[in-house]
C-alpha positions, 0 to 999 in steps of 0.5 A: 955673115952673107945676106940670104934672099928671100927666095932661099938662094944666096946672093952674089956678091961680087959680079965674078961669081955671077958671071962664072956661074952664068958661063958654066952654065951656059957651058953645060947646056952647050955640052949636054946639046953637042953631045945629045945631038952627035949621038942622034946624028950617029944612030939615027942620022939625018934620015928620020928628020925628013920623015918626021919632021913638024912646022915647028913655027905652027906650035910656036905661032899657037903658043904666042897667041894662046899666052896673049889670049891668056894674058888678055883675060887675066 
């Protein structure tokens, strides 16, 4: 009988099942991003990022400090 976690998700028992799934994972979300990011080349080509593009470091910067504020009066 396979040890079930307390989380509901079976345990890997052997460091091959772990890998493989972390690498199919990792796989599909390159795969989904190529293919997401070909379409939008193709449609909408690289013009829309000269007209629409944000500071993308500005929203990162805010985040981190509002996580540290947060964790600050936790």
């Amino acid at each position: 009988m396979e040890a079930i976690c307390a989380s509901g998700f079976a345990s890997f028992s052997t460091p091959t099942v772990l890998t493989g799934s972390v690498t199919v994972h990792t796989f599909g979300y390159l795969l989904v991003t190529g293919v997401l990011a070909l379409l939008v080349y193709e449609k909408l080509g690289v013009g829309i990022l000269r007209r629409s593009w944000f500071n993308v470091d500005f929203f990162w910067m805010l985040a981190l400090m509002a996580t540290g504020v947060f964790i600050l009066f936790l």
